[in-house]
ChimeraX commands (.cxc) that place a marker at each C-alpha (Angstrom):
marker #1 position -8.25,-23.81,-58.91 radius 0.5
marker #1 position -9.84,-25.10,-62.24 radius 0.5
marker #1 position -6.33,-24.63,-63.93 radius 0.5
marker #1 position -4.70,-25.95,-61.62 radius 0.5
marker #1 position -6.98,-28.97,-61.85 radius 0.5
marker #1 position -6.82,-29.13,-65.70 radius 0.5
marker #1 position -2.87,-29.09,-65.66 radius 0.5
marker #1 position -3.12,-32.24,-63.36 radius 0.5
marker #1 position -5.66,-34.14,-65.97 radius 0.5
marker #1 position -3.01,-33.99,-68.62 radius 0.5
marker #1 position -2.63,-36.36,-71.23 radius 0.5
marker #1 position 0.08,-38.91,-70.30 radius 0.5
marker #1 position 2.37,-39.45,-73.30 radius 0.5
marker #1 position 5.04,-41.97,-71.06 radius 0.5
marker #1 position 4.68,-44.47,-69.20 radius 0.5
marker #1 position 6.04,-44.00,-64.92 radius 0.5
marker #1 position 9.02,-45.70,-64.64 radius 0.5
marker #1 position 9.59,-48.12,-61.74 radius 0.5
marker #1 position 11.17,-46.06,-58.81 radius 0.5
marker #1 position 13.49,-49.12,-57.90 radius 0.5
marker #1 position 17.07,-47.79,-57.50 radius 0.5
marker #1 position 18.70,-51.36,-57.66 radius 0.5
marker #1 position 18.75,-52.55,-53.79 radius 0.5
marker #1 position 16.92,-54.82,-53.21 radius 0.5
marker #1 position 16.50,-55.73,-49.66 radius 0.5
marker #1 position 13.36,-55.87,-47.38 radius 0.5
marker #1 position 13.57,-53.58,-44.24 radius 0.5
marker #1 position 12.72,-54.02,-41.31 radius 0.5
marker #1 position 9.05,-53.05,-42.13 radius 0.5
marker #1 position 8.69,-54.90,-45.02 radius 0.5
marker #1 position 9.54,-52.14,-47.30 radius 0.5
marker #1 position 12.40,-52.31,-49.66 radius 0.5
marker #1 position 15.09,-50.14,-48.37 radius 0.5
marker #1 position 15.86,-48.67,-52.04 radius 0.5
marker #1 position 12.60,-47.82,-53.22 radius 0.5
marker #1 position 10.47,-48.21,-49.98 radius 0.5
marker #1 position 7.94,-50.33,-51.97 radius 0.5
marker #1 position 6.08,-53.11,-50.36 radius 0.5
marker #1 position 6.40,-56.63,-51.57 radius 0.5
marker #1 position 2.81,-56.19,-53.25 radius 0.5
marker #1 position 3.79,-53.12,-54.88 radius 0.5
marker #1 position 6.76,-54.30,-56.28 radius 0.5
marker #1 position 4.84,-57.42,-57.47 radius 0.5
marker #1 position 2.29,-55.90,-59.04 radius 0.5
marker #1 position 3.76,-52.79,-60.80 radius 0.5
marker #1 position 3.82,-53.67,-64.13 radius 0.5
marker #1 position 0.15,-54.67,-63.55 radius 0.5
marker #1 position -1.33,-51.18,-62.34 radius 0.5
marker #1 position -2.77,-48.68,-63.69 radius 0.5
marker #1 position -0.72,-44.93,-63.65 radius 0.5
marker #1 position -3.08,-43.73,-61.46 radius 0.5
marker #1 position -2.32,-46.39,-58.69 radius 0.5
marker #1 position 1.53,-46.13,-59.56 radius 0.5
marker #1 position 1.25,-42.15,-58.94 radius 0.5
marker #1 position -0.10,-43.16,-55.52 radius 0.5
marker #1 position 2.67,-45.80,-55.36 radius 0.5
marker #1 position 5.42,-43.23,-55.32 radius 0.5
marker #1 position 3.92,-40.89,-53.33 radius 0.5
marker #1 position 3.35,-43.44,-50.39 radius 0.5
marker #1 position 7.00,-44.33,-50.73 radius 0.5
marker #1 position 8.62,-40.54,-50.67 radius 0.5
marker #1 position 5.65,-40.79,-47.56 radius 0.5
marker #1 position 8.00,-43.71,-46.03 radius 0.5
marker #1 position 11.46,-42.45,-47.32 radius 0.5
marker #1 position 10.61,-39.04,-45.12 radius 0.5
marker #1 position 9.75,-41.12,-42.49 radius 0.5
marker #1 position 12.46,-43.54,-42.23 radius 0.5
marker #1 position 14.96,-40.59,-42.86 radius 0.5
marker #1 position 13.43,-38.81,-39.57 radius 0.5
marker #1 position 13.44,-41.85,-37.48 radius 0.5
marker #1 position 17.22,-41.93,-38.47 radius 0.5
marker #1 position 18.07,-38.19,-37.97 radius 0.5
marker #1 position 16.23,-38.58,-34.49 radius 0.5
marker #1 position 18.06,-41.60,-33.64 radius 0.5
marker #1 position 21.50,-40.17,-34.60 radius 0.5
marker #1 position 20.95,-36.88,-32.65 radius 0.5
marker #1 position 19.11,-38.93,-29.39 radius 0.5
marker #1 position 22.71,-41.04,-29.67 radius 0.5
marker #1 position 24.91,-37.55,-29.96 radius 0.5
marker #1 position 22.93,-35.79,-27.20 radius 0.5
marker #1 position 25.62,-33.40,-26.36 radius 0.5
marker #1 position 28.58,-35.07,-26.62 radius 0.5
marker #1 position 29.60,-33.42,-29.99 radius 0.5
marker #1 position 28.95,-29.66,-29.41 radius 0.5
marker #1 position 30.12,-27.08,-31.76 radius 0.5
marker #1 position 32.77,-24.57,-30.21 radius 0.5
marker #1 position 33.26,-20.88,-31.05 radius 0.5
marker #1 position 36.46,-19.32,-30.83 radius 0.5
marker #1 position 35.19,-17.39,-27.72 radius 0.5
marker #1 position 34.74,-20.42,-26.01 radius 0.5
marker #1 position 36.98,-22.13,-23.08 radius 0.5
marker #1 position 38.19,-25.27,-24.47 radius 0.5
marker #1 position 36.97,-28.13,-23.32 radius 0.5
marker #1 position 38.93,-29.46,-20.65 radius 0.5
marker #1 position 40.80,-33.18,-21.42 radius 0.5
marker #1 position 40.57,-35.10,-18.01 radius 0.5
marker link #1:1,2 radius 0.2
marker link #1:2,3 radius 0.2
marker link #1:3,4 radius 0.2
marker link #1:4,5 radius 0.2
marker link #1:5,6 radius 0.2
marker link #1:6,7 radius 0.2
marker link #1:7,8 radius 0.2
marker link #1:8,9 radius 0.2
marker link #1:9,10 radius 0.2
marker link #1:10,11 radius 0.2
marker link #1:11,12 radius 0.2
marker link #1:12,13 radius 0.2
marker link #1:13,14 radius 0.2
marker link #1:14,15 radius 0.2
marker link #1:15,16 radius 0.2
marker link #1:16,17 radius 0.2
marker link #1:17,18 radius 0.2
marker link #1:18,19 radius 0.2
marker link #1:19,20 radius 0.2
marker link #1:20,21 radius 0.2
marker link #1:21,22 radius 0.2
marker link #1:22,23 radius 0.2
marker link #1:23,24 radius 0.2
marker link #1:24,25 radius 0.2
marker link #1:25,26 radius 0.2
marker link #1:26,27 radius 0.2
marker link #1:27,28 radius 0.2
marker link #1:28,29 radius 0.2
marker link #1:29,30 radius 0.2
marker link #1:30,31 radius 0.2
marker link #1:31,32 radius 0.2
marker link #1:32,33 radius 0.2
marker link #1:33,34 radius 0.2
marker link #1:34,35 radius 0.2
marker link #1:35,36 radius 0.2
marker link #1:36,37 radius 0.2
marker link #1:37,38 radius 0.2
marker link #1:38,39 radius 0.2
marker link #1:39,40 radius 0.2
marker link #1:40,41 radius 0.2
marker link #1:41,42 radius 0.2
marker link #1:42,43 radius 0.2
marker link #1:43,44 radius 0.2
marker link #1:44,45 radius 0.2
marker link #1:45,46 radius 0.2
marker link #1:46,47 radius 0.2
marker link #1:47,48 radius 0.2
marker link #1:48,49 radius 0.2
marker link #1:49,50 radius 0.2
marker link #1:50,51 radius 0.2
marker link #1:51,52 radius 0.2
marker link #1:52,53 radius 0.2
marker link #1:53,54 radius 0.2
marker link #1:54,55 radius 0.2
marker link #1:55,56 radius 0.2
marker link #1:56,57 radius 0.2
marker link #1:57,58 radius 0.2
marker link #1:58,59 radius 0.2
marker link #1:59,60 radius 0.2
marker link #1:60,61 radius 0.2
marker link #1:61,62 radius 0.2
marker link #1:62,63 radius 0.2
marker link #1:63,64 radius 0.2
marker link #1:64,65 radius 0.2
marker link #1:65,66 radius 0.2
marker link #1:66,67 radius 0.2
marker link #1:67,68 radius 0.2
marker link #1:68,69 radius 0.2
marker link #1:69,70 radius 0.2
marker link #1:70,71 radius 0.2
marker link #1:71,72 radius 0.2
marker link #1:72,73 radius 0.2
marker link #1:73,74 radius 0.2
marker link #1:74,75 radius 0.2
marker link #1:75,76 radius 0.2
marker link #1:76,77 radius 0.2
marker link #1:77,78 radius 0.2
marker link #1:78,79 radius 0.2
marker link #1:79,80 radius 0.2
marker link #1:80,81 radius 0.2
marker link #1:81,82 radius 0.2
marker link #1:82,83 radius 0.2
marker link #1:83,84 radius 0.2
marker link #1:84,85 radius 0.2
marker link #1:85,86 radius 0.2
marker link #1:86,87 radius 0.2
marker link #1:87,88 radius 0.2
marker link #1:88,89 radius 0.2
marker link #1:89,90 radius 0.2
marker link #1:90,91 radius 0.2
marker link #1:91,92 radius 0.2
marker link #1:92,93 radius 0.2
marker link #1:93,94 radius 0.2
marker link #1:94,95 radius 0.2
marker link #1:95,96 radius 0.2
view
């Protein structure tokens, strides 16, 4: 556990690059639905300290999980079983 814990207190050489991908539009939350940064944090980046940008990125890959769930629920909740794979061993479905 000590290693572990002086591999994470390594010397940063680079700075953390911004994690905005270029689309920049607010969502419905008030995130930005490229980078998933609130307004603040996209305000303030350039003003915080690595530490705070580490937590930065980690709350957004928090919200992109998130937001990518809500989707994959909401797609398969609109599918429901409409869209069912077939085997070959299967009777057709029936075209009425």
């Amino acid at each position: 556990m000590t290693e572990q814990k002086s591999q994470s207190q390594q010397l940063e050489f680079f700075e953390i690059p911004s994690p905005c991908i270029g689309v920049c539009e607010s969502g419905p939350r008030g995130f930005c639905k490229g980078c998933y940064r609130s307004r603040d944090e996209r305000l303030y980046w350039l003003k915080v300290d690595d530490a705070t940008k580490r937590k930065i990125i980690s709350a957004c890959a928090r919200r992109k999980k998130a937001v990518l769930m809500r989707a994959r629920k909401q797609q398969q909740k609109g599918l429901g079983e409409s869209i069912r794979q077939f085997t070959l061993f299967d009777d057709p479905p029936s075209s009425e």
